[in-house]
CHARMM internal coordinates of N, CA and C (Angstrom, degrees):
IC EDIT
DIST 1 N 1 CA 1.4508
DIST 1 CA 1 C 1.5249
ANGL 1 N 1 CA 1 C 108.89
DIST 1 C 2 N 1.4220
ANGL 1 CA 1 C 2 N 116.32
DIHE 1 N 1 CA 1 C 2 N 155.32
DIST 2 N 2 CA 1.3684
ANGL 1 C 2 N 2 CA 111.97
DIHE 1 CA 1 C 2 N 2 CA -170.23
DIST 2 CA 2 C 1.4102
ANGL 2 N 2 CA 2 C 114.59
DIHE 1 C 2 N 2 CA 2 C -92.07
DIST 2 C 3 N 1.3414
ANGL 2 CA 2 C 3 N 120.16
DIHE 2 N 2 CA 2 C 3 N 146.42
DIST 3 N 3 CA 1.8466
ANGL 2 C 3 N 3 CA 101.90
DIHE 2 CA 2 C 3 N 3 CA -179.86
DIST 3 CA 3 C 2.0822
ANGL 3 N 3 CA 3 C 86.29
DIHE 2 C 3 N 3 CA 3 C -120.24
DIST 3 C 4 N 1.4285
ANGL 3 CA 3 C 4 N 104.61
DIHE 3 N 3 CA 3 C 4 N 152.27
DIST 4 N 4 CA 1.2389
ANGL 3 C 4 N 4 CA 129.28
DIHE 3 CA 3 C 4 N 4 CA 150.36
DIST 4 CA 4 C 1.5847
ANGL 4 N 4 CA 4 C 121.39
DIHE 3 C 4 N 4 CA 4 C -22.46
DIST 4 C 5 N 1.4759
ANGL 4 CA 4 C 5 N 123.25
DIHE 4 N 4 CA 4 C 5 N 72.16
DIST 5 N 5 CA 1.8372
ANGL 4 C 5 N 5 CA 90.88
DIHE 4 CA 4 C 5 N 5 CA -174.79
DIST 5 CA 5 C 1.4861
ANGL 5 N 5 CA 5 C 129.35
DIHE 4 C 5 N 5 CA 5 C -75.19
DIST 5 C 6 N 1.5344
ANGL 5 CA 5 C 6 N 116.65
DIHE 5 N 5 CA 5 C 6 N 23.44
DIST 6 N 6 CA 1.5772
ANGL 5 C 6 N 6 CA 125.21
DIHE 5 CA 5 C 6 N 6 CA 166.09
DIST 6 CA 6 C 1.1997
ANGL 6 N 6 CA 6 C 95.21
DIHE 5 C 6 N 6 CA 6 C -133.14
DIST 6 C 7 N 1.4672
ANGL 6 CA 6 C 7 N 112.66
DIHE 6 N 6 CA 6 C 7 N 162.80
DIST 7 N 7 CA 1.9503
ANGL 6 C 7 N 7 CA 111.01
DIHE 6 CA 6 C 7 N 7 CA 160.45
DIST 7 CA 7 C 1.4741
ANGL 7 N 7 CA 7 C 100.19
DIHE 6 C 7 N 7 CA 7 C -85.26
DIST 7 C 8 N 1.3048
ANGL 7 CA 7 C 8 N 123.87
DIHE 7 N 7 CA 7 C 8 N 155.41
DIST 8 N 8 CA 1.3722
ANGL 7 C 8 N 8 CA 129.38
DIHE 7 CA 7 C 8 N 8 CA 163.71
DIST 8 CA 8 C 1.9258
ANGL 8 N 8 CA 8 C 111.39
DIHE 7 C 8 N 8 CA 8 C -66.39
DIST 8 C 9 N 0.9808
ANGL 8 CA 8 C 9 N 97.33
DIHE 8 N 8 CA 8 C 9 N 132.89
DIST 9 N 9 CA 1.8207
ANGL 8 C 9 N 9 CA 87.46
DIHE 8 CA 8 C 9 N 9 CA -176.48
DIST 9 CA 9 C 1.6815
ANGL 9 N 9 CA 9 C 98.33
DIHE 8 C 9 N 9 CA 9 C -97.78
DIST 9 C 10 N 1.3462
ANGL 9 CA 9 C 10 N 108.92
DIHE 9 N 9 CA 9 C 10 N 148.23
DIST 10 N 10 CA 1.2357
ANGL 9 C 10 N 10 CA 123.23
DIHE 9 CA 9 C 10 N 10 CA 163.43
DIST 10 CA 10 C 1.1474
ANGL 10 N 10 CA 10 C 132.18
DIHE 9 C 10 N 10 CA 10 C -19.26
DIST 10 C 11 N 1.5150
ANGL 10 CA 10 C 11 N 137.08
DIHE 10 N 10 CA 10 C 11 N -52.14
DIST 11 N 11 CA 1.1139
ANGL 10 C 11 N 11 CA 153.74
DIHE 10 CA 10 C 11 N 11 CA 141.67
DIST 11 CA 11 C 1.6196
ANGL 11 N 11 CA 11 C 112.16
DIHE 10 C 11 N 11 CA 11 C -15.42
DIST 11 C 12 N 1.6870
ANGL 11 CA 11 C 12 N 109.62
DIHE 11 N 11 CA 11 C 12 N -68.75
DIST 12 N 12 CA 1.6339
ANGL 11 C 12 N 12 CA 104.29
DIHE 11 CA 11 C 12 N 12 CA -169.54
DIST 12 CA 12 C 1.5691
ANGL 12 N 12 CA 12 C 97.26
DIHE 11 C 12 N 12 CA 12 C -93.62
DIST 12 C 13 N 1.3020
ANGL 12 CA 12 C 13 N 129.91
DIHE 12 N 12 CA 12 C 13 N -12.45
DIST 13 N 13 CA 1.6537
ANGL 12 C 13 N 13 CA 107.28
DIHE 12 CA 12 C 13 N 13 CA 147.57
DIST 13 CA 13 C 1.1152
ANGL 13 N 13 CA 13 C 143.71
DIHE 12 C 13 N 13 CA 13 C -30.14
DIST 13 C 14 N 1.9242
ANGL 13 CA 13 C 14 N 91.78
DIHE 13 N 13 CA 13 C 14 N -51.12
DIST 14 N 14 CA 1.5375
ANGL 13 C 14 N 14 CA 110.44
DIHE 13 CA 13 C 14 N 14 CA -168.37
DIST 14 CA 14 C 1.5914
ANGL 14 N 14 CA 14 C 110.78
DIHE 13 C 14 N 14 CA 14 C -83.14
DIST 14 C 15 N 1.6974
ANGL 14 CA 14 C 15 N 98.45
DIHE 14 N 14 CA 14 C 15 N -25.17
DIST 15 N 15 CA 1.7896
ANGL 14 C 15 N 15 CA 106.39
DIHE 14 CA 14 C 15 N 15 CA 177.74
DIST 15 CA 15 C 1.7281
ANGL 15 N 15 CA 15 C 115.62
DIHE 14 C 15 N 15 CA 15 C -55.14
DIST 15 C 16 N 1.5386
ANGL 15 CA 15 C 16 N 94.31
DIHE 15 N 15 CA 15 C 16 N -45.01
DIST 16 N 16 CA 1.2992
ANGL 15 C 16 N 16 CA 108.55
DIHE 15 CA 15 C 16 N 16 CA -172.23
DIST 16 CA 16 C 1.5782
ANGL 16 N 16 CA 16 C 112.08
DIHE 15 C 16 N 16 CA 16 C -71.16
DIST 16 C 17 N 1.5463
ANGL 16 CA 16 C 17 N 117.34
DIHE 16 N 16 CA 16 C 17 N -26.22
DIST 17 N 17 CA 1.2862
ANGL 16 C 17 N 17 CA 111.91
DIHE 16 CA 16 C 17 N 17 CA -178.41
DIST 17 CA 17 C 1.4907
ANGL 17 N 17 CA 17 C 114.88
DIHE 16 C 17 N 17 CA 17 C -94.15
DIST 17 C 18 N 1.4838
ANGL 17 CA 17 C 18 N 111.17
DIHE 17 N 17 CA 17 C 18 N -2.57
DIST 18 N 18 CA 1.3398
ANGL 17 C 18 N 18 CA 104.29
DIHE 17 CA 17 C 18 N 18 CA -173.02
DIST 18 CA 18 C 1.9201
ANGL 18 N 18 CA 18 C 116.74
DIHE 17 C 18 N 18 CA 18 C -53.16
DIST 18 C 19 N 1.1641
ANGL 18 CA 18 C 19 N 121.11
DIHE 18 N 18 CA 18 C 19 N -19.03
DIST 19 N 19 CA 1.3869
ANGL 18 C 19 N 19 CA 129.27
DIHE 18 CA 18 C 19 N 19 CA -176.24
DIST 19 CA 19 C 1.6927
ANGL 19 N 19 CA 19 C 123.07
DIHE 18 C 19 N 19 CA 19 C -75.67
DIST 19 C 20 N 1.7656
ANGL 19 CA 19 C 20 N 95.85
DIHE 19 N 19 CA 19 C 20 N -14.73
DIST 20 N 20 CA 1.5643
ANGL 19 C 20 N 20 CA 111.85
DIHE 19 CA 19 C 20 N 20 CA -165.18
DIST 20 CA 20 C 2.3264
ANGL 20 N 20 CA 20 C 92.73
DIHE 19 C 20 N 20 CA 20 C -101.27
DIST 20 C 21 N 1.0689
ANGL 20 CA 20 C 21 N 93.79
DIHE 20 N 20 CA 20 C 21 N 76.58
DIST 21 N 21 CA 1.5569
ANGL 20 C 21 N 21 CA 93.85
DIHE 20 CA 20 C 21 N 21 CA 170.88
DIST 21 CA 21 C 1.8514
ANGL 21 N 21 CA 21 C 100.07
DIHE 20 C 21 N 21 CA 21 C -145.08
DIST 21 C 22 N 0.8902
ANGL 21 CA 21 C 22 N 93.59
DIHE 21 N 21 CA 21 C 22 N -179.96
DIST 22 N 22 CA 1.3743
ANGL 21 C 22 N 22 CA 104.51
DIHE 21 CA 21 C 22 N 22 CA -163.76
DIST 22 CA 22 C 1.8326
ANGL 22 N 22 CA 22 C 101.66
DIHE 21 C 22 N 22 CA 22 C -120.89
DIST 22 C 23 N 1.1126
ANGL 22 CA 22 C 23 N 106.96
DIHE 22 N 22 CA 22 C 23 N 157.90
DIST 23 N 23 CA 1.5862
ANGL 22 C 23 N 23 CA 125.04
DIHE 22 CA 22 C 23 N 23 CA -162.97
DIST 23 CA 23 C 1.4393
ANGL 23 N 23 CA 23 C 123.86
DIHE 22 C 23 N 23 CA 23 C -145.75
DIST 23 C 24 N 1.3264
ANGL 23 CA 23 C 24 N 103.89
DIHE 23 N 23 CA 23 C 24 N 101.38
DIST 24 N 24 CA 1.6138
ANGL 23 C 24 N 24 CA 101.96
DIHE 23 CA 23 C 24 N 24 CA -179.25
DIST 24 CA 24 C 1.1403
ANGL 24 N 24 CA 24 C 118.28
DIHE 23 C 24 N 24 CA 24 C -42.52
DIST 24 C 25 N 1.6569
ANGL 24 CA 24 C 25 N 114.84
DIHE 24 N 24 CA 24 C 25 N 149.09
DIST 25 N 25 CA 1.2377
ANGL 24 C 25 N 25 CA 100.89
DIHE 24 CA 24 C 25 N 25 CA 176.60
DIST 25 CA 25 C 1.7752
ANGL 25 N 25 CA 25 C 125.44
DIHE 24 C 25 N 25 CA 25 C -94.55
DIST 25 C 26 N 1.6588
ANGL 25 CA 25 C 26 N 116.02
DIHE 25 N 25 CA 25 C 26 N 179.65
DIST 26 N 26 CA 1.4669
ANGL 25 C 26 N 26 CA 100.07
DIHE 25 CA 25 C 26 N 26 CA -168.16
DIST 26 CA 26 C 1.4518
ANGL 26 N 26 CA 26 C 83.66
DIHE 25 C 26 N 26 CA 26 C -99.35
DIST 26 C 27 N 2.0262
ANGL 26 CA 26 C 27 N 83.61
DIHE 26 N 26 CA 26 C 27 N 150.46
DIST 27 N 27 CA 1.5383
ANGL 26 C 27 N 27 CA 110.46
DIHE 26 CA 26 C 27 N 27 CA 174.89
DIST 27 CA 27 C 1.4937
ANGL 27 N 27 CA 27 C 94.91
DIHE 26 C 27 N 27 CA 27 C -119.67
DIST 27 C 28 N 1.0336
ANGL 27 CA 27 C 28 N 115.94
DIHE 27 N 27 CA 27 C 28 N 163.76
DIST 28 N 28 CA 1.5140
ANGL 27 C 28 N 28 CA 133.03
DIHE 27 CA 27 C 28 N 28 CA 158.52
DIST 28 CA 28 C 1.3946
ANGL 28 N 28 CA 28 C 121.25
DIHE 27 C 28 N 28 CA 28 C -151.86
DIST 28 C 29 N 1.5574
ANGL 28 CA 28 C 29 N 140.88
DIHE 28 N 28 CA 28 C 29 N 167.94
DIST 29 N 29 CA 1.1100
ANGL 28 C 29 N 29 CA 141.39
DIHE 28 CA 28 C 29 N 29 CA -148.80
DIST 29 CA 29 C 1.9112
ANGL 29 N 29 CA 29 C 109.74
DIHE 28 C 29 N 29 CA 29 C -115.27
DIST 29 C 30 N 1.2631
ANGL 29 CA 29 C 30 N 92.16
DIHE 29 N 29 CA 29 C 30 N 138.15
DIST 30 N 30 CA 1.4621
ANGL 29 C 30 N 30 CA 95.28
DIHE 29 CA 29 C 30 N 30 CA 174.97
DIST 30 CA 30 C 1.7175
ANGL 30 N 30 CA 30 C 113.44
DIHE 29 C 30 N 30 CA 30 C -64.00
DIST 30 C 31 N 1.4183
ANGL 30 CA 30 C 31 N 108.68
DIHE 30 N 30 CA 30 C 31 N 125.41
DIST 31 N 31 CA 1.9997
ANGL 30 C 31 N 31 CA 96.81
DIHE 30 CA 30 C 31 N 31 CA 172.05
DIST 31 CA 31 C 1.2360
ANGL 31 N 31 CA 31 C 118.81
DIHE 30 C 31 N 31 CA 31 C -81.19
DIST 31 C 32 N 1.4663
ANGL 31 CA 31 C 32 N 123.38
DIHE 31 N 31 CA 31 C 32 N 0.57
DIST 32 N 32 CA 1.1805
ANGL 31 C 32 N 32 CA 117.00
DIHE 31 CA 31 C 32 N 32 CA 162.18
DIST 32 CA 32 C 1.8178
ANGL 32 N 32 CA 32 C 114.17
DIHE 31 C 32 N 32 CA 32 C -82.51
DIST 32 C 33 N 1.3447
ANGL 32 CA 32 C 33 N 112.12
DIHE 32 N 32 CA 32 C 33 N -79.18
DIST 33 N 33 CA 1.3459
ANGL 32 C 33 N 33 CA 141.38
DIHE 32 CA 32 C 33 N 33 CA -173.62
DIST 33 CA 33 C 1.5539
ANGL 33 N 33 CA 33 C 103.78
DIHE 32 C 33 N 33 CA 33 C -62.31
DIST 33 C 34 N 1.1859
ANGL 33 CA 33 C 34 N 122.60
DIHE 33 N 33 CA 33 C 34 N -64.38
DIST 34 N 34 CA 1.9144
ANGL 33 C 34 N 34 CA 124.86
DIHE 33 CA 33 C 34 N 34 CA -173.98
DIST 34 CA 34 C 1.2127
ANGL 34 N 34 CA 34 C 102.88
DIHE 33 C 34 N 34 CA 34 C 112.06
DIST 34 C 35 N 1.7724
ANGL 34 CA 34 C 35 N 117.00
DIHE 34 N 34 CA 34 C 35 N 4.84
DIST 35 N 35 CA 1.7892
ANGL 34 C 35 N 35 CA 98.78
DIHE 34 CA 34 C 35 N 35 CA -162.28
DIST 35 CA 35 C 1.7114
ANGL 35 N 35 CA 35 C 88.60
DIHE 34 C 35 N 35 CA 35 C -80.58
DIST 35 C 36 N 1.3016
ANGL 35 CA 35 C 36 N 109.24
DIHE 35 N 35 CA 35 C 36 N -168.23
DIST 36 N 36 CA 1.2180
ANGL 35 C 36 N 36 CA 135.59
DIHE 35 CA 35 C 36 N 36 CA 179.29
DIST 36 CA 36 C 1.4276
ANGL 36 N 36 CA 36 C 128.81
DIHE 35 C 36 N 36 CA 36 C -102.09
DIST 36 C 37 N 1.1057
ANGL 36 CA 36 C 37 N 118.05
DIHE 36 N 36 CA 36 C 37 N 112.17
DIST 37 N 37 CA 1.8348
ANGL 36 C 37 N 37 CA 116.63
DIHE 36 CA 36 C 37 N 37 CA -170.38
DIST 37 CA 37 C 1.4987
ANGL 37 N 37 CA 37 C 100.88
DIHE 36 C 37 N 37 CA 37 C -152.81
DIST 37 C 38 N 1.2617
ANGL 37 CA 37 C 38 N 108.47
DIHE 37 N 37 CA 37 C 38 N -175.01
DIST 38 N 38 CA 1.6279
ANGL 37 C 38 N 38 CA 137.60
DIHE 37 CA 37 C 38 N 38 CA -153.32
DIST 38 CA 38 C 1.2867
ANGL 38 N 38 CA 38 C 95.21
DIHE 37 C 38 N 38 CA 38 C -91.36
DIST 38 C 39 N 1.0956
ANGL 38 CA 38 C 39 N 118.33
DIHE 38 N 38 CA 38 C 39 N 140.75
DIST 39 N 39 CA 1.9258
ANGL 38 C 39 N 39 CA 108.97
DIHE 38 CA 38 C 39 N 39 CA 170.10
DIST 39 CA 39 C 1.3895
ANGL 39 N 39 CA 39 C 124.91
DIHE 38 C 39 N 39 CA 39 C -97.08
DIST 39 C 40 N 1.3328
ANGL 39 CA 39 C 40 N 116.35
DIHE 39 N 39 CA 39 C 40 N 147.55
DIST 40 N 40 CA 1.3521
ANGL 39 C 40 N 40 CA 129.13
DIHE 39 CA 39 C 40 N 40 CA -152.47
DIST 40 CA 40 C 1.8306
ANGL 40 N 40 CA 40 C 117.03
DIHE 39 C 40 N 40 CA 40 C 79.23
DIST 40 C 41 N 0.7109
ANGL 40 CA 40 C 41 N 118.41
DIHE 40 N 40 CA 40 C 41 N 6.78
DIST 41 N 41 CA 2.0161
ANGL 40 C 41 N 41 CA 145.57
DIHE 40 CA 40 C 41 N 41 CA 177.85
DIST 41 CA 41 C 1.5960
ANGL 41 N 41 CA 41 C 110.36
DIHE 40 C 41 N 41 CA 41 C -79.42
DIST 41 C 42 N 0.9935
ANGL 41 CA 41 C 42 N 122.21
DIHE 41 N 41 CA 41 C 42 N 162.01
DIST 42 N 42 CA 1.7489
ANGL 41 C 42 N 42 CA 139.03
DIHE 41 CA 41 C 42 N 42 CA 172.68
DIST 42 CA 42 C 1.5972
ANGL 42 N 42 CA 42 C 91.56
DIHE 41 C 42 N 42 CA 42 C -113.29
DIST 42 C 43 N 1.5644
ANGL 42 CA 42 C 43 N 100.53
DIHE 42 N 42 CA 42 C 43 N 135.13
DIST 43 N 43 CA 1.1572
ANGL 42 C 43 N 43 CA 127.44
DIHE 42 CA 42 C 43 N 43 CA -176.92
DIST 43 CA 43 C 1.9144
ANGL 43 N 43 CA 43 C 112.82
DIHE 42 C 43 N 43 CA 43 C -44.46
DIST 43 C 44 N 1.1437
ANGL 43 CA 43 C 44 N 155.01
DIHE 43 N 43 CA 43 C 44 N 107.11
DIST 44 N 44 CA 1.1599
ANGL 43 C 44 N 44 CA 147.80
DIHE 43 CA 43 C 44 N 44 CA 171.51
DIST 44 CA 44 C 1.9741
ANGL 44 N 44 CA 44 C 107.25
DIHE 43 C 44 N 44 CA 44 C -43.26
DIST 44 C 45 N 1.0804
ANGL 44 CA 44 C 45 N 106.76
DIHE 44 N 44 CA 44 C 45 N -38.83
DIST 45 N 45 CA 1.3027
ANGL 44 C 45 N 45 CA 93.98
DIHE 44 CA 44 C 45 N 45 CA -137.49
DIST 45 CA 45 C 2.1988
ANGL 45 N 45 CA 45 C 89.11
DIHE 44 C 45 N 45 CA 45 C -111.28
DIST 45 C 46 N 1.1025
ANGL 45 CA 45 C 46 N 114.90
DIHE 45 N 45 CA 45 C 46 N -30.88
DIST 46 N 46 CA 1.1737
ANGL 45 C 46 N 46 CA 129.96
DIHE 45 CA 45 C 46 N 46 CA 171.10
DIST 46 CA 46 C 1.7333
ANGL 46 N 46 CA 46 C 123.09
DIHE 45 C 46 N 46 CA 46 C -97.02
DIST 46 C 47 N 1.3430
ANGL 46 CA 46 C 47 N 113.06
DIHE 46 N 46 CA 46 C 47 N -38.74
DIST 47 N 47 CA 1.1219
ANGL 46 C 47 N 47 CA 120.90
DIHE 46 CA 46 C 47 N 47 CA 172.82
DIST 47 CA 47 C 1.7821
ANGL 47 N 47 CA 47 C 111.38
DIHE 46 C 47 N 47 CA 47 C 86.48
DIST 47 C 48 N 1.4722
ANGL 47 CA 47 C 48 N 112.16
DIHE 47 N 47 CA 47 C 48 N 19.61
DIST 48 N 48 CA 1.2654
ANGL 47 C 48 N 48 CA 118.19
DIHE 47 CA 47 C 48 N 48 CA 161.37
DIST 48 CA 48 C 1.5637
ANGL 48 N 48 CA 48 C 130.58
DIHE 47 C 48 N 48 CA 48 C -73.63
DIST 48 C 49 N 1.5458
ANGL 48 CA 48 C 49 N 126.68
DIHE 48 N 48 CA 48 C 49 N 155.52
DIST 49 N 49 CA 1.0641
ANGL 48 C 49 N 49 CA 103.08
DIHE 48 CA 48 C 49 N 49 CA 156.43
DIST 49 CA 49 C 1.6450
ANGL 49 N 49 CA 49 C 103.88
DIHE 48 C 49 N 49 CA 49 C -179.96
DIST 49 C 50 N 1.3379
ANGL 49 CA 49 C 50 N 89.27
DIHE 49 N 49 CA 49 C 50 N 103.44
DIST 50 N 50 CA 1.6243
ANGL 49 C 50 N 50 CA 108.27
DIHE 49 CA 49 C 50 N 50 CA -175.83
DIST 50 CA 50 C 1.7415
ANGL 50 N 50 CA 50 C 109.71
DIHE 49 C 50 N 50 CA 50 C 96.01
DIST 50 C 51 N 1.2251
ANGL 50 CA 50 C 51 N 87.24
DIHE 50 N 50 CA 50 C 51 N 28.32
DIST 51 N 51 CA 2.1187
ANGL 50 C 51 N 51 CA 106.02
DIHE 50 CA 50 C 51 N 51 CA 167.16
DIST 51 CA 51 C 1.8997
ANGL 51 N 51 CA 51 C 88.94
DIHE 50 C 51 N 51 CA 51 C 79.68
DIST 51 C 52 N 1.0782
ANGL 51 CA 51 C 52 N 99.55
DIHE 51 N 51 CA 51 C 52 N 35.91
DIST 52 N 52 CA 2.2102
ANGL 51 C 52 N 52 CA 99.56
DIHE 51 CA 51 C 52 N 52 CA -175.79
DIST 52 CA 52 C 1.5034
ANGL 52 N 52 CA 52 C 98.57
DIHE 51 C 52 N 52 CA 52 C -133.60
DIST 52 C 53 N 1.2247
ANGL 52 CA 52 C 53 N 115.44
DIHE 52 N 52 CA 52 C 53 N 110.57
DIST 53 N 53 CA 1.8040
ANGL 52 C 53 N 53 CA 108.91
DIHE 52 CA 52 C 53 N 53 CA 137.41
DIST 53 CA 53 C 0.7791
ANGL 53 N 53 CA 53 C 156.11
DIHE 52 C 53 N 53 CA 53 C 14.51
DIST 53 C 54 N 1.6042
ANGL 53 CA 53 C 54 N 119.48
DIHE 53 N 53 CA 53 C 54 N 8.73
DIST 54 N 54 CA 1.6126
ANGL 53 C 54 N 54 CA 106.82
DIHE 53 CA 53 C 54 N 54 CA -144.02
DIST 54 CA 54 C 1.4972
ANGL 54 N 54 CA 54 C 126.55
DIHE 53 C 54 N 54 CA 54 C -92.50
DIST 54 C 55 N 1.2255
ANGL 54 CA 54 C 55 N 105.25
DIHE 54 N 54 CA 54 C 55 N -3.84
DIST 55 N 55 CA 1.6106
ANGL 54 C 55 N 55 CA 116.69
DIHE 54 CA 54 C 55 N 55 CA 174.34
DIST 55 CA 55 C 1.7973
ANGL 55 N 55 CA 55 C 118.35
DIHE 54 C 55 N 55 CA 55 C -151.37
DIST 55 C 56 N 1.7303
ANGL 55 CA 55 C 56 N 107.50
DIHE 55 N 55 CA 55 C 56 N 129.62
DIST 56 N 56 CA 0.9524
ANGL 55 C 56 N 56 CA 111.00
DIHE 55 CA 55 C 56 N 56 CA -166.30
DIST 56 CA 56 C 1.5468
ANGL 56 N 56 CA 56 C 111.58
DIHE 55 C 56 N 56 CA 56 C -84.59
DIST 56 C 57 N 1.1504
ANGL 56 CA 56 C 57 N 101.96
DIHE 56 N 56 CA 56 C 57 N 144.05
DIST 57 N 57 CA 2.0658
ANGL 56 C 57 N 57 CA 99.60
DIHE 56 CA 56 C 57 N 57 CA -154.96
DIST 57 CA 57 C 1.7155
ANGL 57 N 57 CA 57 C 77.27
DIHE 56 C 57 N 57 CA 57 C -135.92
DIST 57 C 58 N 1.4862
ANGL 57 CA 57 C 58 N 98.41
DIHE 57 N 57 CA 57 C 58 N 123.04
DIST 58 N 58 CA 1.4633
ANGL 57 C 58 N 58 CA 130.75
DIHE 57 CA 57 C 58 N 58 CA 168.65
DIST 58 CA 58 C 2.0572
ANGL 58 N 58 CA 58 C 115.17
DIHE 57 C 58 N 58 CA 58 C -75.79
DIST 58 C 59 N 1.2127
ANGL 58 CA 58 C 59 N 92.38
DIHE 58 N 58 CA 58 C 59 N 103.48
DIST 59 N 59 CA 1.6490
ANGL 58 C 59 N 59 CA 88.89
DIHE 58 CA 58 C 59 N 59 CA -168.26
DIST 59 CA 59 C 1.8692
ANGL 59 N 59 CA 59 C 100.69
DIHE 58 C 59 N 59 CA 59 C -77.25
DIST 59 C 60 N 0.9398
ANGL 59 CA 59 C 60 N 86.86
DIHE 59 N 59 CA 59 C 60 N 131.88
DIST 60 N 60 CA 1.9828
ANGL 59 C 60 N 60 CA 93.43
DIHE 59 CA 59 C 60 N 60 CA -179.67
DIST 60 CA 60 C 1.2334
ANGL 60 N 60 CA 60 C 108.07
DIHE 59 C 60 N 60 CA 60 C -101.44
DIST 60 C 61 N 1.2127
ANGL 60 CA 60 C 61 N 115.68
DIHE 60 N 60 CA 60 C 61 N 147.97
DIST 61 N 61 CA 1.7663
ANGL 60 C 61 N 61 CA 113.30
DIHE 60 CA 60 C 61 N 61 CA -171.14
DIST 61 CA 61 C 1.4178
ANGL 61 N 61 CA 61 C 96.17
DIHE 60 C 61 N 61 CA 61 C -133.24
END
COOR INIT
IC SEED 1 N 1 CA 1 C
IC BUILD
């Protein structure tokens, strides 16, 4: 089996890992309603999307 013939130092660990982090994701706002959703999406809560209709959303009381 092969072993390492230097240790990796901290430095090019950290170079190499700089890419492995994590990233909120983007939200943006409904222009009808104001709620909050994913972009490029139909409204959850209104059923808009792109000032259109597109899905009929049953309001529960």
């Amino acid at each position: 089996m092969a072993v390492p013939f230097r240790r990796t130092s901290k430095t090019k660990k950290r170079m190499r890992r700089t890419h492995l982090k994590k990233e909120a994701p983007t939200v943006t706002t409904c222009t009808k309603c104001g709620a909050a959703l994913r972009p490029h999406r139909a409204c959850t809560k209104c059923g808009n999307y792109k000032n259109e209709n597109v899905l009929e959303v049953s309001t529960e009381e």
